[in-house]
N, CA, C and O atoms as a Tinker XYZ file with bonds, in Angstrom:
   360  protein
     1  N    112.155000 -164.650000   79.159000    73     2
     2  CA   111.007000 -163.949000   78.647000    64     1     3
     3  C    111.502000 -162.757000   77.825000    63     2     4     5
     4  O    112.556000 -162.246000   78.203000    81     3
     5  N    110.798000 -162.169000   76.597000    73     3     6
     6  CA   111.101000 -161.343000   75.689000    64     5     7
     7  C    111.042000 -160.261000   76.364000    63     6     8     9
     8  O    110.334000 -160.426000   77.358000    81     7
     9  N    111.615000 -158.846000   76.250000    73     7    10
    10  CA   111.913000 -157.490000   76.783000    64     9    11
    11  C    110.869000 -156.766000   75.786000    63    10    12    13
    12  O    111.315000 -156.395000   74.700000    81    11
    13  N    109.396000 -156.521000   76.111000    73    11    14
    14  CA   109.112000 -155.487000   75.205000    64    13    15
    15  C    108.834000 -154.521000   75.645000    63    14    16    17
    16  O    107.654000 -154.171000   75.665000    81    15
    17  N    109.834000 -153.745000   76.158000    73    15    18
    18  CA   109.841000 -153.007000   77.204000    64    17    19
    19  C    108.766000 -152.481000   77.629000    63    18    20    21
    20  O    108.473000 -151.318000   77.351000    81    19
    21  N    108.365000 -152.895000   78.025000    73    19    22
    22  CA   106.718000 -153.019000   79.269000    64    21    23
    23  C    107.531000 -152.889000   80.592000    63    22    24    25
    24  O    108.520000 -153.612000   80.703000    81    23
    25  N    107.327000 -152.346000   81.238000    73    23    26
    26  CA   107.932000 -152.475000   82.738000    64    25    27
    27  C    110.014000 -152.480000   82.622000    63    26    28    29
    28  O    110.687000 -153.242000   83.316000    81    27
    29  N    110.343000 -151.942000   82.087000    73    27    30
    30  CA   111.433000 -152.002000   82.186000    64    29    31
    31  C    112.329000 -151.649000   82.810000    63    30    32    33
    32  O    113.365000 -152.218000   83.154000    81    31
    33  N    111.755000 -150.196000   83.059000    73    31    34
    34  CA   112.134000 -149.517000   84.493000    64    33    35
    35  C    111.764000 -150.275000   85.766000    63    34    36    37
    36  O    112.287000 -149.939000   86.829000    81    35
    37  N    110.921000 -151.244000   85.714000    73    35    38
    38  CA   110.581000 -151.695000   87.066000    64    37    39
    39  C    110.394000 -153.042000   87.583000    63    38    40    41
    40  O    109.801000 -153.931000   86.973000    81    39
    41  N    110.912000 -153.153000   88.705000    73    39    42
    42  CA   111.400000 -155.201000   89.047000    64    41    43
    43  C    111.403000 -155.863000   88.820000    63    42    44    45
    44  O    112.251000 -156.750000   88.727000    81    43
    45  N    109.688000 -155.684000   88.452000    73    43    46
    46  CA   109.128000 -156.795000   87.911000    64    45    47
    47  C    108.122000 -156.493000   86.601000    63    46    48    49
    48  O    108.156000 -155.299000   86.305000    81    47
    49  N    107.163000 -157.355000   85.675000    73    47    50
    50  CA   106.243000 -157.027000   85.349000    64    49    51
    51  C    105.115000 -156.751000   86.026000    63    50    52    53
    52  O    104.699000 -157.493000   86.916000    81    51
    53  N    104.359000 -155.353000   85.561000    73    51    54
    54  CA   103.471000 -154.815000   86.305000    64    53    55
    55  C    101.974000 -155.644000   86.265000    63    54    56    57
    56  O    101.585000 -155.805000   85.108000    81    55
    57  N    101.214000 -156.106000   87.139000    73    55    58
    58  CA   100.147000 -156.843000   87.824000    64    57    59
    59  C     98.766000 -155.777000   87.623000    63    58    60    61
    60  O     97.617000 -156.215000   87.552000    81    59
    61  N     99.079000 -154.452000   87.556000    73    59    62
    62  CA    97.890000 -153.415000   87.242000    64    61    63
    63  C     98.329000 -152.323000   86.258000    63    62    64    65
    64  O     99.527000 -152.049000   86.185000    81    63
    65  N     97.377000 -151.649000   85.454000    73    63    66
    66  CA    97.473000 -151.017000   84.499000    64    65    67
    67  C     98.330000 -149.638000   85.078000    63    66    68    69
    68  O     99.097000 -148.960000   84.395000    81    67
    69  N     97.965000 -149.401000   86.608000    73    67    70
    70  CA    98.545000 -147.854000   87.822000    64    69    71
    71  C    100.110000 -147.708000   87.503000    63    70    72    73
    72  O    100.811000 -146.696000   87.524000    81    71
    73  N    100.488000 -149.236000   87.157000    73    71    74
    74  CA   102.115000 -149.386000   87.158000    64    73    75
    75  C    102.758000 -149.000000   86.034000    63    74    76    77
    76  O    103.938000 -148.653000   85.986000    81    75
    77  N    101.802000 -149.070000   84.892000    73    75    78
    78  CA   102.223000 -148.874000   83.884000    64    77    79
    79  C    102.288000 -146.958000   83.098000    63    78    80    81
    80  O    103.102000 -146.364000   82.390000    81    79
    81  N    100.807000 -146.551000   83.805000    73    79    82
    82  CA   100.366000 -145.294000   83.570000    64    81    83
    83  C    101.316000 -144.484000   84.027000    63    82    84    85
    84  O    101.551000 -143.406000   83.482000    81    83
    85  N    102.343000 -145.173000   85.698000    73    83    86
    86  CA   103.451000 -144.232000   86.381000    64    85    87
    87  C    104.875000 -143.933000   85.857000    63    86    88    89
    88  O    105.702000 -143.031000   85.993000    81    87
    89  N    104.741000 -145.539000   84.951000    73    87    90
    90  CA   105.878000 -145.203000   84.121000    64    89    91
    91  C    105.506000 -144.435000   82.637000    63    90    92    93
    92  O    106.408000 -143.700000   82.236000    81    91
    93  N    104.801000 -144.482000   82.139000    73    91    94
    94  CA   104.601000 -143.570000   81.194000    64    93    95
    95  C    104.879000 -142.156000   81.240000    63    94    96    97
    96  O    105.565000 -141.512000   80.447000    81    95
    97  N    104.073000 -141.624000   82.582000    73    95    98
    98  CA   103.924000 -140.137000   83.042000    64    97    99
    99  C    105.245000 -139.453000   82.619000    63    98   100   101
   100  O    105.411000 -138.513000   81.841000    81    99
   101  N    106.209000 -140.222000   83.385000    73    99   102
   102  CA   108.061000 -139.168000   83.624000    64   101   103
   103  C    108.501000 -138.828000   82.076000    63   102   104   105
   104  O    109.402000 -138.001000   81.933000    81   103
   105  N    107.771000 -139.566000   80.642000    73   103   106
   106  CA   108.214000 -139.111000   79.345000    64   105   107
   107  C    106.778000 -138.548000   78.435000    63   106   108   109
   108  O    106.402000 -139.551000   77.827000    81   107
   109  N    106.048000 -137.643000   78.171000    73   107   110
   110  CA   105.148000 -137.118000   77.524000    64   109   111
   111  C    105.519000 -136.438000   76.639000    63   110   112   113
   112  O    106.443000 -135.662000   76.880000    81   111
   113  N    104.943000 -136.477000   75.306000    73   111   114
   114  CA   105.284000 -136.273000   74.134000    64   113   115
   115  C    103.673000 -135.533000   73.661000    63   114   116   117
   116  O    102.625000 -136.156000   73.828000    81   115
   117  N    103.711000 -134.292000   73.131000    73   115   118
   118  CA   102.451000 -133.614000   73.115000    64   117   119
   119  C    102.631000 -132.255000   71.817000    63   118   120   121
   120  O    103.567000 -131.483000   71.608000    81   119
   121  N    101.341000 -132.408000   71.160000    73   119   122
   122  CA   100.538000 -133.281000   70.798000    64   121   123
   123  C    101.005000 -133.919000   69.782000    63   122   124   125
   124  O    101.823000 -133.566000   68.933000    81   123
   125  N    100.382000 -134.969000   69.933000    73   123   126
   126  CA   100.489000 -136.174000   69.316000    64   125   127
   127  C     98.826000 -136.962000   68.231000    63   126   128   129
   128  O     98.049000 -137.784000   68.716000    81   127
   129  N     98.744000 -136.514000   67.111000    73   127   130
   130  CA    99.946000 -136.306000   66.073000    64   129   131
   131  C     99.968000 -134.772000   66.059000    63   130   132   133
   132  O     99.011000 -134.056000   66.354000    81   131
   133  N    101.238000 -134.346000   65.662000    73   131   134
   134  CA   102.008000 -133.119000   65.431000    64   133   135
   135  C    101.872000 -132.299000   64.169000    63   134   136   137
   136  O    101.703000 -133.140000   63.287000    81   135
   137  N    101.856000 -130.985000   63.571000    73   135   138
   138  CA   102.214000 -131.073000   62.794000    64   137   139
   139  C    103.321000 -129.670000   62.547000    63   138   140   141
   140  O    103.794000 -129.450000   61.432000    81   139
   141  N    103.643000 -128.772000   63.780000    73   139   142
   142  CA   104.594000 -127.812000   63.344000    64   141   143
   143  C    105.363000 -127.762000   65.026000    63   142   144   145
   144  O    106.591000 -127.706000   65.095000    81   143
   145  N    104.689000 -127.782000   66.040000    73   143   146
   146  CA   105.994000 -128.129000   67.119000    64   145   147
   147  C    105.250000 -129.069000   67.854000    63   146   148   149
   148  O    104.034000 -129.112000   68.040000    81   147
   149  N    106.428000 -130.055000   68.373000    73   147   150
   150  CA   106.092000 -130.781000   69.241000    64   149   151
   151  C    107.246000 -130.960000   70.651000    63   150   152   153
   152  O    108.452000 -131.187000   70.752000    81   151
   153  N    105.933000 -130.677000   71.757000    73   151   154
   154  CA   106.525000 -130.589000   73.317000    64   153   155
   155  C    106.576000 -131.774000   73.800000    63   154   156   157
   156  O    105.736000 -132.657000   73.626000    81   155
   157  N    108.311000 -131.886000   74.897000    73   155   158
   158  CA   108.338000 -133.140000   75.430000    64   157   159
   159  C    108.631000 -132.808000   77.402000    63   158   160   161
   160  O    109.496000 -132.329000   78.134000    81   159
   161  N    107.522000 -133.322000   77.481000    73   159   162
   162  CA   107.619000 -133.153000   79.356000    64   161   163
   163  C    107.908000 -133.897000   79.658000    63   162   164   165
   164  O    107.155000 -134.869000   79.609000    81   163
   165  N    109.362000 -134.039000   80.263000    73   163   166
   166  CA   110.542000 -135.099000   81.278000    64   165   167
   167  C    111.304000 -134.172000   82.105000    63   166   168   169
   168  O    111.429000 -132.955000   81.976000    81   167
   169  N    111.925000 -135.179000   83.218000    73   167   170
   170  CA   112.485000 -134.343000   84.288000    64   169   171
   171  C    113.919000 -135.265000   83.465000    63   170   172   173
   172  O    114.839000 -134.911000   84.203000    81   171
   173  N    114.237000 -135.727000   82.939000    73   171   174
   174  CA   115.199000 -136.534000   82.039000    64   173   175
   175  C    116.207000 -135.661000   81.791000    63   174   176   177
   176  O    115.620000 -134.809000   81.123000    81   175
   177  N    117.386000 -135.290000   81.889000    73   175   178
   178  CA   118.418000 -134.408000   81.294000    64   177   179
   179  C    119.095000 -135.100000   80.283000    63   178   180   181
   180  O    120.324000 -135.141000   80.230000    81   179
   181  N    118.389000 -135.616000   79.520000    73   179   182
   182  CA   119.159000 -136.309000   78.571000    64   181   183
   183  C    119.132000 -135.462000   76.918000    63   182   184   185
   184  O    118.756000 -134.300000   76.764000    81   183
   185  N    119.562000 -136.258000   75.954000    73   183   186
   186  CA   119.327000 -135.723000   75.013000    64   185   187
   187  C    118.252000 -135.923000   74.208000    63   186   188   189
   188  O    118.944000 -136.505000   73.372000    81   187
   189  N    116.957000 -135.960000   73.629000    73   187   190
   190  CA   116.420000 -136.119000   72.928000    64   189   191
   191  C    116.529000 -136.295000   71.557000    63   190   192   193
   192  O    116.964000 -135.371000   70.870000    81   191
   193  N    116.130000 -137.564000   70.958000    73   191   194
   194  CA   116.784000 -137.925000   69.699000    64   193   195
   195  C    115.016000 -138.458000   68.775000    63   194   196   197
   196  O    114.129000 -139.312000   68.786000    81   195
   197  N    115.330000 -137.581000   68.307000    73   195   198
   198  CA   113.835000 -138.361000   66.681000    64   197   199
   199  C    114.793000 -139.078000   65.248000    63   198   200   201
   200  O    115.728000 -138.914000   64.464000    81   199
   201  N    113.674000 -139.965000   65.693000    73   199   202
   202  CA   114.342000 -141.018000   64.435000    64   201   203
   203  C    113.013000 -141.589000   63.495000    63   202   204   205
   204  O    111.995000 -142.136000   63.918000    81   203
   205  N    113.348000 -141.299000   62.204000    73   203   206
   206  CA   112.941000 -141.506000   61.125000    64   205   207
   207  C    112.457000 -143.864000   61.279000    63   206   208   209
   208  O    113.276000 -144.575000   61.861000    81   207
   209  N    111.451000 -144.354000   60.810000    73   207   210
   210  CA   111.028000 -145.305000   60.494000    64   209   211
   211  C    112.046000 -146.366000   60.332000    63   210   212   213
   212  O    112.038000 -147.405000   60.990000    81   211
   213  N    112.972000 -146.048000   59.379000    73   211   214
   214  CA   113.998000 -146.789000   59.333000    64   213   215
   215  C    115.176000 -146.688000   60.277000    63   214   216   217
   216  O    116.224000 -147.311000   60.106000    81   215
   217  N    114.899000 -145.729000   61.449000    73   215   218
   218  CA   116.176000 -145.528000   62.381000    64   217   219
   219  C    116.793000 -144.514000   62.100000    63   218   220   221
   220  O    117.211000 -144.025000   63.150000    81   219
   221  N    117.096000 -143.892000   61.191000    73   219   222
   222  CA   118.003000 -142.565000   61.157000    64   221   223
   223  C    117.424000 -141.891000   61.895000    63   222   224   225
   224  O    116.212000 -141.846000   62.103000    81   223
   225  N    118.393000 -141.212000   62.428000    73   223   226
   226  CA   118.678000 -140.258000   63.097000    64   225   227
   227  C    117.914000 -138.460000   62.417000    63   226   228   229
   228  O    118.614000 -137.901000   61.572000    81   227
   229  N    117.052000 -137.992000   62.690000    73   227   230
   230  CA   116.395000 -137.036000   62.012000    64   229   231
   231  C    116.936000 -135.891000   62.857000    63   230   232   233
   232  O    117.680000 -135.220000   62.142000    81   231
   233  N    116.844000 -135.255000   64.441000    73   231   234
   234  CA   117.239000 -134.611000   64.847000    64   233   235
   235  C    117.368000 -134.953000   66.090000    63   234   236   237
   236  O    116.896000 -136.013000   66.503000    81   235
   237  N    118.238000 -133.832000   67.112000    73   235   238
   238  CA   118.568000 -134.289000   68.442000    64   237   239
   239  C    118.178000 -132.799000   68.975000    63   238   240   241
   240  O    117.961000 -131.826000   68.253000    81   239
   241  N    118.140000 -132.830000   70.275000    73   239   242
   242  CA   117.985000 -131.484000   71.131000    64   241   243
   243  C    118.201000 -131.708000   72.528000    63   242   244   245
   244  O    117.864000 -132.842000   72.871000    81   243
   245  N    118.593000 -131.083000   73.320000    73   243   246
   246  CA   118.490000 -130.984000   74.692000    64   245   247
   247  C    117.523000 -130.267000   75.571000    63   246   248   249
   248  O    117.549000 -130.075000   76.787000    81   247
   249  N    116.498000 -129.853000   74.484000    73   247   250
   250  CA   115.269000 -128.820000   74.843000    64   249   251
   251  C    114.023000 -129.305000   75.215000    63   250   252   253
   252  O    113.907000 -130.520000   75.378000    81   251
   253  N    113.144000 -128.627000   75.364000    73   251   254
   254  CA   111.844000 -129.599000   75.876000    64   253   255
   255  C    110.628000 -129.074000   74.342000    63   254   256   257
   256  O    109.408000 -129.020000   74.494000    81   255
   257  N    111.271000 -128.781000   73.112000    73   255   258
   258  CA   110.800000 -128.536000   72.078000    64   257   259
   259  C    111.226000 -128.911000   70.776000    63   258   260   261
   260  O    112.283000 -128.385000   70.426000    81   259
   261  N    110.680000 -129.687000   69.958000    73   259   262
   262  CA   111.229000 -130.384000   68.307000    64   261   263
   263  C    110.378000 -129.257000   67.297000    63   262   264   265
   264  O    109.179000 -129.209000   67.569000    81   263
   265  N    110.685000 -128.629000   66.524000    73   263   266
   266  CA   109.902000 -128.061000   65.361000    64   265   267
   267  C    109.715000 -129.432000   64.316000    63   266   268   269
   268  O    110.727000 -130.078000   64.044000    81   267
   269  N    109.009000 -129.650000   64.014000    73   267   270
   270  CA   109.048000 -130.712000   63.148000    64   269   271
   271  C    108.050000 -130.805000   61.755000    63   270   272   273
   272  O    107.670000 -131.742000   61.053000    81   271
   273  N    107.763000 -128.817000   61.733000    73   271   274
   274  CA   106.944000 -128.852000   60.258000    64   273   275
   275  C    107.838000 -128.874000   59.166000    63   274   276   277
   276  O    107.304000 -128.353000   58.187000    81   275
   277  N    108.788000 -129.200000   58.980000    73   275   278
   278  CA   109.959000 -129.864000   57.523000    64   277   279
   279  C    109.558000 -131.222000   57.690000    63   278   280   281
   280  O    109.751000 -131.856000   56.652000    81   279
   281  N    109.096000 -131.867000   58.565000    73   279   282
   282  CA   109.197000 -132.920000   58.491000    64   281   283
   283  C    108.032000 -133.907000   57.570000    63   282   284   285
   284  O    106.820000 -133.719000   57.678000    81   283
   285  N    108.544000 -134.815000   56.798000    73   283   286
   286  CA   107.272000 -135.300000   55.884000    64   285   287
   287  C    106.057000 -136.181000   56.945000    63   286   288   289
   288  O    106.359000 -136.541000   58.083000    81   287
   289  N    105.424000 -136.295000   56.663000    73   287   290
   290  CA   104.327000 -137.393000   57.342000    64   289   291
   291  C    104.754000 -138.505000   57.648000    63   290   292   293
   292  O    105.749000 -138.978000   57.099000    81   291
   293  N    104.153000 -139.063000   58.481000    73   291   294
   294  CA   104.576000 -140.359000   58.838000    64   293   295
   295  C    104.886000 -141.031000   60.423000    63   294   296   297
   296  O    104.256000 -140.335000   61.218000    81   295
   297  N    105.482000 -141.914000   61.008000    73   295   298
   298  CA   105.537000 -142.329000   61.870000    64   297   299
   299  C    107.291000 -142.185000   62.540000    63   298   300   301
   300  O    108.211000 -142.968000   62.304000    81   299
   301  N    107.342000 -140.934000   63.412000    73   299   302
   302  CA   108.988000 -141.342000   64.307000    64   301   303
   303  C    108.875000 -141.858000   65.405000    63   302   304   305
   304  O    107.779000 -141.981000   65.951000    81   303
   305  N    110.076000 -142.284000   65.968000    73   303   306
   306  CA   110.373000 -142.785000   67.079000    64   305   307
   307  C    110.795000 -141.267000   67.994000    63   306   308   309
   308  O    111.227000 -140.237000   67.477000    81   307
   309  N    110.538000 -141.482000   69.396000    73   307   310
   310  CA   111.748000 -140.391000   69.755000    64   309   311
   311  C    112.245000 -140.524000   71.176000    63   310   312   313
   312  O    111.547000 -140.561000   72.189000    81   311
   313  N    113.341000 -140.580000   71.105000    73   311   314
   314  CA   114.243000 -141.410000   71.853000    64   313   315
   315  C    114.479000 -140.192000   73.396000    63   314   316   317
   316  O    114.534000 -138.993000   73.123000    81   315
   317  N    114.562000 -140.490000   74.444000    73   315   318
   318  CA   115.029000 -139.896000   75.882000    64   317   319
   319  C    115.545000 -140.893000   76.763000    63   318   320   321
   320  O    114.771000 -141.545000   77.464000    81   319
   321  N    117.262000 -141.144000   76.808000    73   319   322
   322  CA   117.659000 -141.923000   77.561000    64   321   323
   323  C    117.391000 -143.382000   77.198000    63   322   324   325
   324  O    118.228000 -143.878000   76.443000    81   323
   325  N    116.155000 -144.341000   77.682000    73   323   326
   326  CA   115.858000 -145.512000   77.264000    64   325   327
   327  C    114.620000 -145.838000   77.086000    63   326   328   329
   328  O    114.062000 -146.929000   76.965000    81   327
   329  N    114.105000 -144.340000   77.082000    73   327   330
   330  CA   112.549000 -144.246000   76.797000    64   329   331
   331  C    112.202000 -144.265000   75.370000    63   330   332   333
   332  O    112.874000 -143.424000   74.772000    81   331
   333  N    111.387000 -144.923000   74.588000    73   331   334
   334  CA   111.052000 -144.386000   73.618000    64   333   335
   335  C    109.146000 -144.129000   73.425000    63   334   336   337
   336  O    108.257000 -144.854000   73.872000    81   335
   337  N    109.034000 -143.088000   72.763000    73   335   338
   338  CA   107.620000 -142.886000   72.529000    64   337   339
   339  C    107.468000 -143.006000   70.568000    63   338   340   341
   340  O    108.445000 -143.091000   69.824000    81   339
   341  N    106.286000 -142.985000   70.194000    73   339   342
   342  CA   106.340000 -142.913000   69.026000    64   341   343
   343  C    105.794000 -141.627000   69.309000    63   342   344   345
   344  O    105.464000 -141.115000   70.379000    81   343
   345  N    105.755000 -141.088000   67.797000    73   343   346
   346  CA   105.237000 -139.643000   67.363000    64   345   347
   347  C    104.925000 -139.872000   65.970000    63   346   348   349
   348  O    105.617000 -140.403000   65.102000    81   347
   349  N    103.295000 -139.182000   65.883000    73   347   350
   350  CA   103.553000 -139.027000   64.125000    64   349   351
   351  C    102.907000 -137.266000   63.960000    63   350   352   353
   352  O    102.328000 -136.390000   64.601000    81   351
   353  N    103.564000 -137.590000   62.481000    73   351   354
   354  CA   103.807000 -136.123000   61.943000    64   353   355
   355  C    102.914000 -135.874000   60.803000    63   354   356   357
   356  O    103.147000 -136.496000   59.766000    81   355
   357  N    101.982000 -135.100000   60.841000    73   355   358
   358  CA   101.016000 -134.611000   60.069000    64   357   359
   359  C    101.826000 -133.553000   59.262000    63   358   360
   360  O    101.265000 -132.863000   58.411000    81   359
């Protein structure tokens, strides 16, 4: 079966929407859409990585904050560990 990472963190595929909402919670990305900072609530010590549409690499941080009014409009990815959320940028 294809990996779209739906449940990935967890055993199995999830049977109720509760399973899915719990894995969401541990990575929040706010607000969403953005247009001069955007906050990320994780207990994650990882690095945080935003990536541009085509995958580049736009910026990284170890903070729980991206400034991202340089940034043009459009749709990023943003990466924590093996989480990804989208983000877009007003």
């Amino acid at each position: 079966m294809p990996n779209y990472e739906l449940g990935a963190d967890l055993p199995c595929w999830p049977l109720g929407i509760d399973a899915v909402k719990r894995n969401e919670e541990d990575f929040v990305v706010y607000p969403n859409p953005a247009s001069t900072i955007l906050y990320i609530k994780t207990d994650l010590n990882k690095v945080r990585e935003l990536y541009n549409s085509v995958g580049q690499l736009i910026m990284s941080t170890e903070g729980n904050e991206l400034n991202v009014a340089g940034l043009s409009q459009g749709v990023y990815c943003l990466k924590c560990s093996n989480k990804i959320r989208k983000v877009i940028i007003e």
